[in-house]
N, C-alpha and C positions, 0 to 999 in steps of 0.2 A: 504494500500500500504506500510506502513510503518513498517507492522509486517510482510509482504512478504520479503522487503529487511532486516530483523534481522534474516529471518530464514534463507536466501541466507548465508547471513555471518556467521552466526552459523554450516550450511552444509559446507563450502565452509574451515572453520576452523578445523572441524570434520575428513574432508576428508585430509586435508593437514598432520595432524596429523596420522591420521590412516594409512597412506602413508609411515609415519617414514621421510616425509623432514625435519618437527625439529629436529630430533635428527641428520639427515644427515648432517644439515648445523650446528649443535653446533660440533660435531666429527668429521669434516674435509669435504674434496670434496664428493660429491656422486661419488656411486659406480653406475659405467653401464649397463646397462639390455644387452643383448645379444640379436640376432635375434632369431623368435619364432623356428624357424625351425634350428638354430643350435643346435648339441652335445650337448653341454655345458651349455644350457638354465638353464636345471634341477636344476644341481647343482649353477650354478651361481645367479640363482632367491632364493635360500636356504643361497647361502653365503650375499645378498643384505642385507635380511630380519636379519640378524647377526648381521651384519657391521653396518645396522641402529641401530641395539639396543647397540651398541657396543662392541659386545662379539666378540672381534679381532680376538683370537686363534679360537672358532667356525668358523670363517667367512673366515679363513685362511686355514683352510681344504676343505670348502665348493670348492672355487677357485682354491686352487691346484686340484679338481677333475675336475671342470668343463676347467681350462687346461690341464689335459690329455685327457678329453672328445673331445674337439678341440685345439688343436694346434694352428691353424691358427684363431682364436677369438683375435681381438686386444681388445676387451674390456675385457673377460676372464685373461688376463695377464695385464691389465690394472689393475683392482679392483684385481687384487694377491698381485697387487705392493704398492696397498694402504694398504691390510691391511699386509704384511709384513714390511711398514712402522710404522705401527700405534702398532708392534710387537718388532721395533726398531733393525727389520734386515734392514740397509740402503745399505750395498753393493747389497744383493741380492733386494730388492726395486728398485734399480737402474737398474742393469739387466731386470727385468721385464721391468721397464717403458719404454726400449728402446728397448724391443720386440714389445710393446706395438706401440710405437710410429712407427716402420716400419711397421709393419701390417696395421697399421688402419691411412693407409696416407689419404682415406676421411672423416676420423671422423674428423670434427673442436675440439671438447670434448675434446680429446685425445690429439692434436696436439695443441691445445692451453692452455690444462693443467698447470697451476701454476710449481704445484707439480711435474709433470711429467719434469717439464724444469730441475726445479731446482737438481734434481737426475741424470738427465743427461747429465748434466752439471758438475757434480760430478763427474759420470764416467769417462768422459775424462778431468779429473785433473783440471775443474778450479772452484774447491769451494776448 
């Protein structure tokens, strides 16, 4: 039983890994999957896989397509915003995160974003 629960732990480590959550949560917020059936899936599952390795500028094109693939993807404009952050464009960061934030008024993720506050909060002059 006790080498059942070390290989649980050891899959269960494997898999978190092979997911890119370490390296997501050492390089800022995770970036958001998109619904399977939108536009933008393609490209935005191409820009995740980026963004976790932290290749900014890759993962920053990946996003600008999968936003022009859907417009209306709050999460698509969301993970633009991050790694146009992580690019150290903050005004355009900010503009996204507040597309972001009116489109995807049921995403909690979104809307309860750290990150996303703090940029827009920017925008309208109080940082």
């Amino acid at each position: 039983m006790q080498n059942f629960y070390r290989l649980l732990l050891c899959v269960s480590f494997i898999a978190l890994v092979g997911f890119g959550a370490g390296t997501a949560l050492a390089g800022g917020p995770p970036a958001l999957m998109t619904a399977a059936d939108s536009k933008a899936h393609a490209a935005n599952s191409e820009g995740i896989e980026h963004y976790n390795q932290e290749h900014w500028d890759v993962a920053l094109g990946h996003f600008q397509k999968a936003v022009e693939a859907d417009p209306n993807s709050a999460e698509a404009h969301y993970n633009l915003a991050l790694a146009l952050d992580k690019t150290d464009k903050h005004k355009e960061a900010a503009m996204e995160f507040k597309k972001a934030q009116d489109l995807g008024k049921d995403n909690p993720d979104i809307q309860n974003s750290k990150i996303l506050l703090g940029h827009v909060k920017m925008l309208n002059g109080g940082m």
